[in-house]
Structure formats: structure tokens, C-alpha cells
N, C-alpha and C positions, 0 to 999 in steps of 0.2 A: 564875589565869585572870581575863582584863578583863572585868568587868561591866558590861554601860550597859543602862541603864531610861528606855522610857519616860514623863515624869512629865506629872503635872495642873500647868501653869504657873499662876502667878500674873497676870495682866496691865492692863493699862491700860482701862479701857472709855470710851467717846464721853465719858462724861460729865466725864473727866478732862480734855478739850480737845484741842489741836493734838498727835500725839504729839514732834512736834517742839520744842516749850517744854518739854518732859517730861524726857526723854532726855538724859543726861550722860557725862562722863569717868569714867573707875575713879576711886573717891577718893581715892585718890593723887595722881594729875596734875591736880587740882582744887587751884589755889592761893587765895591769898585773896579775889583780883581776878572769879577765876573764878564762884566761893561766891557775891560778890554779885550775880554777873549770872544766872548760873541763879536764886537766890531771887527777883530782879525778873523771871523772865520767865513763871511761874505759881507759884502756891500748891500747885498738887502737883508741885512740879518732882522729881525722884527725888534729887535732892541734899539735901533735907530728910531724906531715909531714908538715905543712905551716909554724908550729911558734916553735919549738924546744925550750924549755928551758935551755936546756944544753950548756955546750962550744961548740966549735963548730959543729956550730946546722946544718952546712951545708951537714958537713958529717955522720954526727946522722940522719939526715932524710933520706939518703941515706942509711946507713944501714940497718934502720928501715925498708925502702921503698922493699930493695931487700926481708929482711926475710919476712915480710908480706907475699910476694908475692912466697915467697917459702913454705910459711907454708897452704898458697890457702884462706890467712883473706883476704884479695883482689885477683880478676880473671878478666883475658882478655874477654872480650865476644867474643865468635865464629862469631858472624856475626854484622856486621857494620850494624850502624844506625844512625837516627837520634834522639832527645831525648825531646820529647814536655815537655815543664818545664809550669807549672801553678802555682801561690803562691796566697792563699785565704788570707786574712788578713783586718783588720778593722781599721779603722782611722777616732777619729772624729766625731764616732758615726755611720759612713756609712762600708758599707761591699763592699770589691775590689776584682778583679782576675786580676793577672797580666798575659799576656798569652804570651810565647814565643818559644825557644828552642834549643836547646844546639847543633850547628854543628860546623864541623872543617871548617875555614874560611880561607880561602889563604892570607897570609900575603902581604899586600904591606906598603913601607917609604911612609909616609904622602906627599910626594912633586909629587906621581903618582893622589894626588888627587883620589881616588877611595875609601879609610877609610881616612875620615877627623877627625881630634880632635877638643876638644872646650873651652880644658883650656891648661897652663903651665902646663910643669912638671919641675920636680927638680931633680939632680943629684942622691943627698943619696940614693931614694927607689930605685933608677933604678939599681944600682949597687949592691944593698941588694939580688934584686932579680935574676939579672944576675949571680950569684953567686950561688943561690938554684936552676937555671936553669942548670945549668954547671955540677953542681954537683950531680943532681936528675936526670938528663935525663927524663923529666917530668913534662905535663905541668899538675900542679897541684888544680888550680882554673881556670875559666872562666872569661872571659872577658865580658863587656856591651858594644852592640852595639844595633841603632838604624837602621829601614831598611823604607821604605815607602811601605806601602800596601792597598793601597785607595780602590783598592773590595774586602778587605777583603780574596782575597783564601788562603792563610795559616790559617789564625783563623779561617776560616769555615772547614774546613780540619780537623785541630787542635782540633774544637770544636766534631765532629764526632768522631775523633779518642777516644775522653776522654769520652765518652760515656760507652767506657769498663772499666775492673778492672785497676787501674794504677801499673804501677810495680814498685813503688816506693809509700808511704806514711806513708807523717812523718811530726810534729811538730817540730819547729826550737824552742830555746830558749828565742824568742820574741814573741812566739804564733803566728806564721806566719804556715799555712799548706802547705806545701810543697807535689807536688804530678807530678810524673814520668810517660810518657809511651814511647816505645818506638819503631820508627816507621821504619822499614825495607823496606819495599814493596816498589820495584823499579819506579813502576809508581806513588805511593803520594811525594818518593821523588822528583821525576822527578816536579814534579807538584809545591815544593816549592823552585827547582832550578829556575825554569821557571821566578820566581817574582822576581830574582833577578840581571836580565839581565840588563843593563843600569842604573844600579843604585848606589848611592853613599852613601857610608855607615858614619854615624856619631858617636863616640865614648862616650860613654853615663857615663859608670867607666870603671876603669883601664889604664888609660892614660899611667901610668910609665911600667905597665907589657905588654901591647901592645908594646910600643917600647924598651921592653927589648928585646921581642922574635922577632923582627927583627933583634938587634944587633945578637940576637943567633941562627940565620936563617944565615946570613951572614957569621959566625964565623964556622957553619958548614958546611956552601959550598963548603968552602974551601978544605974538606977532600971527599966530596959526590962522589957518584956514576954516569952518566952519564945520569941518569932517575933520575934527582933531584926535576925534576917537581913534581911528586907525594910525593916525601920523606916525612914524616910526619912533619923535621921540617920545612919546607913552609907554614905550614898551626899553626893555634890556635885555640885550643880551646875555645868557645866565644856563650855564650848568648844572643840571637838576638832576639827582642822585637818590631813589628812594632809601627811605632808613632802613628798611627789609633786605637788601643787597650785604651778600655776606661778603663782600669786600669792601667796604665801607668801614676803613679803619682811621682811628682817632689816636695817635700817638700822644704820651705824656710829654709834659711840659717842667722839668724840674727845675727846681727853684734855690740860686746860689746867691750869698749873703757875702758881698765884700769887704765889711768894714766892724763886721761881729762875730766874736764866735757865740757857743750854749756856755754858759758857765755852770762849774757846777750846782749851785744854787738854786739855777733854771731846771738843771738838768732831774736834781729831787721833786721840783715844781710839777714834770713833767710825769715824775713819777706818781701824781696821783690821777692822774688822768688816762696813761695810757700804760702798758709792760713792757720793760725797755729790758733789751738781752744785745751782748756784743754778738753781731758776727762777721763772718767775713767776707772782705770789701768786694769779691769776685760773685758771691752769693746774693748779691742788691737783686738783679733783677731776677733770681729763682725768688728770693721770698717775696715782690711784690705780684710777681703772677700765682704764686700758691695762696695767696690770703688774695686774693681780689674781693671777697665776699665781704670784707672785711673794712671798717677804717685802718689803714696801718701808712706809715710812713719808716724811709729810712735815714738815720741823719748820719754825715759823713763830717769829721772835724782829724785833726791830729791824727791821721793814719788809722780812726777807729771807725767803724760802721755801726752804729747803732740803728736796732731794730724797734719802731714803736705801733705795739695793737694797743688801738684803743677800747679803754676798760665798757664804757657805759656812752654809747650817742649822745644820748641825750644831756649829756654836760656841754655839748654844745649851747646850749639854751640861754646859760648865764654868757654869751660870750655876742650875740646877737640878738637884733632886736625882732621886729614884726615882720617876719617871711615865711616861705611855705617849708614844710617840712623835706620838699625835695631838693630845695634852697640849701636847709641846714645838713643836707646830708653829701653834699659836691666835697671831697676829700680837699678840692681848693680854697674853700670855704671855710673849713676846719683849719687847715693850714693856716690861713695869711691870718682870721678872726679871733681862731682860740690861742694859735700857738705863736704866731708872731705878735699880735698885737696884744692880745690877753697877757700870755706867760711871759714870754718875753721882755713886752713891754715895747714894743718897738711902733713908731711913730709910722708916717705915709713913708712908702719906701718907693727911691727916684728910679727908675728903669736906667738900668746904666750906668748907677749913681752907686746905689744901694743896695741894687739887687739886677741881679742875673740873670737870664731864660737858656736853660740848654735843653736839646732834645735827645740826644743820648748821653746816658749815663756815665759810661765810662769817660767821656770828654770831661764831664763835670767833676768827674774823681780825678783827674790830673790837673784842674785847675786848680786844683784846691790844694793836692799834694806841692805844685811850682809855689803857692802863695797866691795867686790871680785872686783867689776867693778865700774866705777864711772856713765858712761850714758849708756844704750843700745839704737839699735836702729834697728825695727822692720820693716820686707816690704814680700812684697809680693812672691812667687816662681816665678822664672824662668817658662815657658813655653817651653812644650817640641816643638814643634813650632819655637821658638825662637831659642832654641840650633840649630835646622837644618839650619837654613836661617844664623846664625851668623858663623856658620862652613866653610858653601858652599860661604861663602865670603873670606875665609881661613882668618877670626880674631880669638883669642882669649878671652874666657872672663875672666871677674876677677878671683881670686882662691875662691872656695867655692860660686862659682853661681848656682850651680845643689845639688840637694841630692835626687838621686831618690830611693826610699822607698818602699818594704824590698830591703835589698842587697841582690846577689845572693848567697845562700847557698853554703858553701865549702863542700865535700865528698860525694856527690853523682856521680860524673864523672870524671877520669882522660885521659888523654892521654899520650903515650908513643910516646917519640920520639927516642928514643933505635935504634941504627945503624940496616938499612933494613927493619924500619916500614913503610910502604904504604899506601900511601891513593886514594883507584882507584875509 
């Protein structure tokens, strides 16, 4: 059964500044460039706590983490809640509200089936973070999960609650609005524990730090108290977003080849599989939102755009082995299994190496026109849809088949897991 708790956050108080200088990207999508402009734009920027520039940054953020909270730049809230998270943002031309909210989630290993994942992870990040987990007693960002809410009673709940002032508003660095409230009262919690009965949660981001804080759930049991069930580290903290939310948007992930073009040879290959028409290179994304119904891809080489609908699915089949048909149907799937490794002929491809991830298309068509890249090749998103049904078959999909868009903002909530935190 899915557990969520409301917790005592950690948070920012006046005397930390703008919350806006504050507030950052998951550490991840923080590159170097990044690093230095949040450290120039306050002294308690939250990127001091997730991304340290220093030697070791593990126990700098640690430091950092206790004085804060000595000096009251950060405070415990008196009374546990839960934390309705809304991000207003535009894409496209259209305007979004992504509607979710920030509770502590009872941790279970993916093999209890009850939080399923939906991609690989890889060693490096997972150890990076076990480490600032170890060392910070704190979990520091949230986690992405999906939950099923087909009438809707959290986001009618949710939408009510945001009716009042939020306690929280702020602009992110991408023009994303970001806005906080947060919700105490026993009976609406009760009301969005209720939705969560029977239900199987799917992981949306943070694969590697979901199952860090198991390994570090484990690693604390060891020493726990007798009432470990409640200990705070059993649970994470985790942003939870039903798939019903019509701003719950899944950006493409296209896919650039730096060291091959399609020859023509591939290119007649292809021609029995899919119908391949030139067009032109400004038209990429009209013809991938007009065929969404559709497998199609666009492949970009030599200043041409080719368009490819594919003829019959089901030629998938020769290209794959024993999966489910929702498996063979992820246009990623088709991609990396029929058409790069099949037709092409193309071996494991190195991230970095070999192959490329861009998220908008047009960057990808100038990579390609400078030389950066030799072909790209353009397709449609993921559907959130999809990730649930390809989870609850416990498959995996490719790496970089989801990007869902904005990420969840770092420094607005933390939680302590500090030896005798509770969560009742």
C-alpha cells in the first residue's frame, strides 16, 4: 500500500533574501556555467547545498547545511504538511499548469512492485548521491512520481486550496512560476491519502536518487530504533503529479549521430519499412504533431529533411525479442532497435560518444548544418500513458525516452532525516 506523510519542511526564511536568487535546477541540469551564476547571485543560493563547487563538496554542504540552520537562513516548520506545488509556464506558444505536490512517500525496492521505474540507471550518479545523502542527513530535492487520479479529487482539492494567497511565489530561471501552499488540515490530508490506496506509483525523474535513498534507508536500519516504521528515513521526499493533469507535459528527446551519416543504401533499406518524402527543414515539427497517431520520424543529413511514416508496426517484431506490445510500440524503440541497430547496423552507441540528446529541434538542425553532428533524427514524445503501461509490465525503456518539462525546482522544501525525525 502507498504511503504519503505529511512532513515538517525545511525552508527558506526572509532572512535568506529574494527567494528568487535562492532557488535552482535539480543538480543535474546545473552545468558549470550554471554553478557560477547561481554562486554570484546569493550566498545562500541552494546550489551551495546540491552542487558545491568546492573540494569536498560533501562535507561543505554539510557544514554549510548545519550553519544555515544555526543562524535560522533555513527553519523546521512547526507543523507538518503537505505542499501543493503548481508551475505555470508556456511552451509553444500555449500556456500550462502543471498541478501536483510535495509529500513524504514511504519508500519501497522496485521488486515490491508498488514505485515502478521506467528507465536504467547507472552506477556514477547513484554513488555521487549516496554520498551527499550520508553526509547531509538530508534529503535535499524531490523526487518525480506519477500516481492515477481519474476523478480528479486531489486536483479539485488542490484547485480550491490555490484559490488563497500561496506561500510560496517565485519565478525560476527559465520563466517557469512557481507557486506553494501549504496544506495541514487533517481531513484534506486524509482525503488525498484516500487516492492512494491500491495504487502503483511510477517514477517519472530521479531514478538514481530514488534508489539511493533506499540503499540509505537500508544502511540506516541498521542502527534504528524499534518504531522504524515511522523514522523519517523510510520515507522521501517526492513530487507527485497525477497522469490525469492536463499540464503534465512529456517533451521529445531527439536523437543526434556524430560520427555516421544514413547512406544511401540504408536510406532504400529504409525504404521498405517506412515512406520517405523530402521536406522542409522549418516543417520538422508541423509534421511530427500532424502524424502523432502515427510511427513517423524525421531524419535531418546534408541540409535535407526527410520524412519517415512507417508502413506496417508490426515489422517491428523481426527487430525485437520477447516484450509487450506497448514495449514494441515506444517510437524510441523503433528507433534505436529497428532503425539504428537493425538497418543501419549500428553497434551500442556511447552517450557523448556516438550519440547525442537534444530537446529542441531546431538546436539539433544547427548542429548538424555547423558539422557538430553528422544526421539527426527527430520523433515524437513519449506519452505519459505509455510510461505507466510500459512500467506495470516492469520493462525498461530506452535512456532519454521521457523529459518531462519544467523540472521540479530545488529549494523550496527539504527534509531532515537527522537521528529521531518522525513522520506520524
Amino acid at each position: 500500500m502507498v504511503d504519503i506523510r505529511p512532513f515538517k519542511a525545511i525552508r527558506y526564511t526572509e532572512k535568506a533574501g529574494d527567494i528568487e536568487k535562492l532557488i535552482v535546477q535539480p543538480y543535474d541540469k546545473i552545468d558549470a556555467e550554471m554553478q557560477i551564476q547561481y554562486y554570484n547571485q546569493s550566498d545562500y543560493n541552494y546550489c551551495r547545498l546540491t552542487l558545491p563547487s568546492e573540494e569536498n563538496r560533501y562535507e561543505i554542504a554539510r557544514q554549510r547545511l548545519e550553519r544555515w540552520l544555526l543562524e535560522e537562513i533555513l527553519v523546521k516548520d512547526d507543523v507538518p504538511g503537505i505542499y501543493i506545488y503548481y508551475q505555470e509556464f508556456e511552451l509553444f506558444g500555449k500556456k500550462y499548469v502543471r498541478k501536483g505536490f510535495i509529500g513524504a512517500l514511504r519508500l519501497h525496492p522496485f521488486e515490491e512492485k508498488i514505485v515502478l521505474p521506467h528507465e536504467k540507471t547507472h552506477k556514477g550518479p547513484k554513488i555521487d548521491r549516496l554520498n551527499m545523502l550520508k553526509t547531509t542527513r538530508h534529503t535535499l530535492e524531490t523526487g518525480f512520481i506519477l500516481y492515477s487520479d481519474p476523478d480528479k479529487k486531489t486536483i479539485n482539492l488542490f484547485d480550491e486550496i490555490s484559490k488563497q494567497p500561496p506561500l510560496i511565489n517565485a519565478k525560476d530561471d527559465l520563466g517557469v512560476i512557481n507557486r506553494i501552499w501549504k496544506l495541514s488540515d487533517s481531513v484534506h490530508i486524509k482525503i488525498v491519502q484516500e487516492v492512494f490506496k491500491d495504487q502503483q506509483l511510477v517514477i517519472a525523474d530521479g531514478h538514481h536518487r530514488y534508489e539511493t535513498a533506499v540503499t540509505y534507508r537500508n544502511m540506516r536500519r541498521e542502527t534504528a530504533d524499534p518504531l522504524k516504521e515511522d523514522n523519517a528515513t523510510e520515507f522521501r521526499m517526492t513530487y507527485l503529479v497525477p497522469v490525469e493533469d492536463e499540464g503534465l507535459v512529456i517533451l521529445a528527446t531527439h536523437r543526434c549521430l556524430a560520427k555516421v551519416k544514413v547512406s544511401e543504401e540504408k536510406m532504400n533499406e529504409l525504404k521498405i519499412f517506412f515512406d520517405l518524402n523530402e521536406i522542409l527543414k522549418s516543417d520538422i515539427p508541423k509534421f511530427l504533431e500532424e502524424n502523432r497517431d502515427k510511427h513517423v520520424f524525421v531524419l535531418y543529413q546534408d541540409g535535407r529533411a526527410v520524412s519517415l511514416i512507417m508502413k506496417d508496426p508490426s515489422s517491428i517484431n523481426r527487430y525485437v525479442g520477447e516484450v509487450s506490445d506497448d514495449f514494441k510500440s515506444l517510437d524510441v524503440v523503433i528507433l534505436r532497435d529497428m532503425i539504428f541497430h537493425g538497418i543501419m547496423g549500428l553497434g551500442d552507441l556511447h552517450i557523448d560518444d556516438d550519440i547525442f540528446y537534444e530537446r529542441w529541434w531546431n538546436e539539433a538542425v544547427e548542429e548538424v548544418d555547423n558539422g557538430t553532428y553528422q544526421v539527426a533524427f527527430f520523433l515524437n514524445p513519449t506519452s505519459a500513458d505509455q510510461v505507466l503501461k510500459v512500467a506495470k509490465h516492469g520493462e525498461r525503456m530506452p535512456q532519454k525516452a521521457t523529459d518531462f518539462y519544467p523540472k521540479m525546482i530545488s529549494g523550496f522544501t527539504m527534509l531532515s532525516l537527522e537521528e529521531g525525525e518522525k513522520l506520524l
